[in-house]
Steps between C-alpha positions, in 0.01 A plus 500: 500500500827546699464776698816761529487749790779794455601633788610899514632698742561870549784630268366227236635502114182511317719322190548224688100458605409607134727193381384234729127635397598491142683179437264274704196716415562405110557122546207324337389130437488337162128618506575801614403552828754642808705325678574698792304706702725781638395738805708792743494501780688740771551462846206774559288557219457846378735725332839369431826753432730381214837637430334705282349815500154275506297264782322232416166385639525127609163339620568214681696396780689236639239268497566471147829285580289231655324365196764531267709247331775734407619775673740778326700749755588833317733700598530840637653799515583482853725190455782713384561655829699313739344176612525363850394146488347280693156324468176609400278699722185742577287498140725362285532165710104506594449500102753247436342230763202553266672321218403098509801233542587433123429810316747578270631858586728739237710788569561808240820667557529583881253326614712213552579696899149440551509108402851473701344680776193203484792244504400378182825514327678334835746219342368616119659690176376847455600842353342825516601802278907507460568828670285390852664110471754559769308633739258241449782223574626677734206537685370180477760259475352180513382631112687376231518831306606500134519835402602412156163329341116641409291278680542176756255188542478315755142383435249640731725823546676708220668800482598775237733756442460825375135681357601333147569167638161483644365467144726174488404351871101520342573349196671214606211440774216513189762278349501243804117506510388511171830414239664665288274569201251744761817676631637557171153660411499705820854623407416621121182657625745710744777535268793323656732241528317156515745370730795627666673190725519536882819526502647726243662826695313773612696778332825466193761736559455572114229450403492599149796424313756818382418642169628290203641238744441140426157313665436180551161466408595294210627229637165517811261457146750230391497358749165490552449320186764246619399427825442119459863425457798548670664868486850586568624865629719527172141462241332757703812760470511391073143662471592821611876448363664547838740300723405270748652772772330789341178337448476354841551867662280674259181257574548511880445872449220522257286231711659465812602117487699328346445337179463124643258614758328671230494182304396287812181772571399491100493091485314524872309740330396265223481192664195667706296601194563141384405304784157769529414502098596158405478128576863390400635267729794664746805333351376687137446837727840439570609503199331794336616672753867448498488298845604185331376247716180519742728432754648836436135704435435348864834628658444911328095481568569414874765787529305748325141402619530205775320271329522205287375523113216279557384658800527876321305336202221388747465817630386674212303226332328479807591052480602299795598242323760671306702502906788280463 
């Protein structure tokens, strides 16, 4: 199994480790065996305080770090005071030379000052809850901070935004590993949102529309139904009988985008669970999903993954051959 060591600290959110426990904990084979083996670990074992009125009792150490394939960084309470930079030292950089060249390693929230620290996100994208993102750029600025999005991959290191968003950065890693059908079981056995995109915002101004105001989620299930041909600005609005203007505005603030980047994410979206579940050639992926042409699927899947179809198709049907 791949092994998961979750790393806490003093001042740890015990949502966070419950949801990293959860998540990968309930992620089962088509025969129904686990798929992850997930351990804590602190930097001394023994009793851990939370934030809470409540310690925790962690049994192993950082010895745990050195056989594990993935390692998840949780944040703590302690992060919220002022930060001073700089590298890692004493315990926390003895348990991070533990950690074999190529693991993958996660951050919840702000732990993403301890993976800076490690100069792991030197040169990459990362974000860290909203409210701590400046200091985070400003601390470490050869991090490319975006303050603005849940979670950032840049394959063997990923970060996440707030608590919630670390139920999104653990998804989309089962959904990496194993495809889509064993995250989407993971997420109805928990109770939420299948799939929530990298890079929708972190937080909507308004979130829930006014009372009686118009909504736009007519034209998203329209469009959803639509998505394999082309879709203009002024269709979208004609679902939800609004104007172009009013429509545009009105989607931005009930999901934080706007409606062609919503578009883009949902064909992405699709694209993904037809190059996993199916055997249709690329150029018919395209299609179905409103690309057009598989010169186009090629162009979105390398923005929004880095990869080529072929090569994300290989990946989870676990075929060589299918690299072109």
């Amino acid at each position: 199994m791949h092994r998961i060591a979750v790393l806490v600290r003093t001042g740890v959110l015990p949502i966070e480790l419950g949801i990293v426990h959860r998540l990968f904990g309930q992620a089962r084979s088509a025969d129904g065996k686990p798929l992850y083996d997930v351990v804590t670990c602190a930097l001394t074992p023994g009793q851990v305080r939370t934030d809470a009125d409540f310690t925790i009792t962690v049994e192993r150490g950082p010895d745990a770090l050195a056989d594990a394939d993935t390692v998840v960084v949780l944040s703590s309470d302690e992060d919220y005071e002022p930060q001073r930079g700089g590298r890692l030292r004493g315990p926390l950089a003895d348990a991070f030379a533990l950690i074999r060249p190529g693991t993958r390693i996660a951050s919840i929230c702000t732990g993403a000052f301890v993976l800076a620290a490690a100069g792991l996100l030197d040169g990459k994208r990362a974000t860290t809850h909203w409210h701590s993102a400046p200091d985070l750029a400003a601390l470490y600025p050869a991090v490319q901070v975006e303050e603005n999005v849940l979670y950032t991959d840049s394959g063997d290191v990923l970060t996440s935004a707030g608590v919630a968003a670390g139920i999104d950065l653990c998804l989309h890693l089962i959904r990496r590993d194993h495809g889509v059908a064993v995250a989407n079981e993971v997420a109805r056995g928990t109770v939420v949102a299948p799939h929530r995109d990298g890079g929708q915002a972190q937080f909507i101004a308004r979130p829930v529309p006014e009372p009686r105001s118009p909504s736009t989620r007519n034209a998203r299930a329209w469009a959803l139904r639509h998505l394999d041909r082309p879709l203009t600005l002024r269709e979208l609005a004609a679902q939800d009988s609004m104007s172009v203007r009013t429509f545009t505005r009105r989607f931005r603030q009930e999901v934080g985008i706007s409606p062609l980047q919503w578009l883009t994410q949902q064909r992405v979206e699709r694209a993904r669970r037809l190059l996993e579940e199916t055997d249709l050639p690329v150029d018919r992926v395209a299609a179905e999903s409103g690309f057009g042409t598989a010169a186009s699927l090629r162009q979105h899947l390398q923005a929004a993954l880095g990869v080529s179809p072929s090569a994300y198709r290989a990946t989870f049907r676990g075929d060589a051959s299918l690299v072109g």
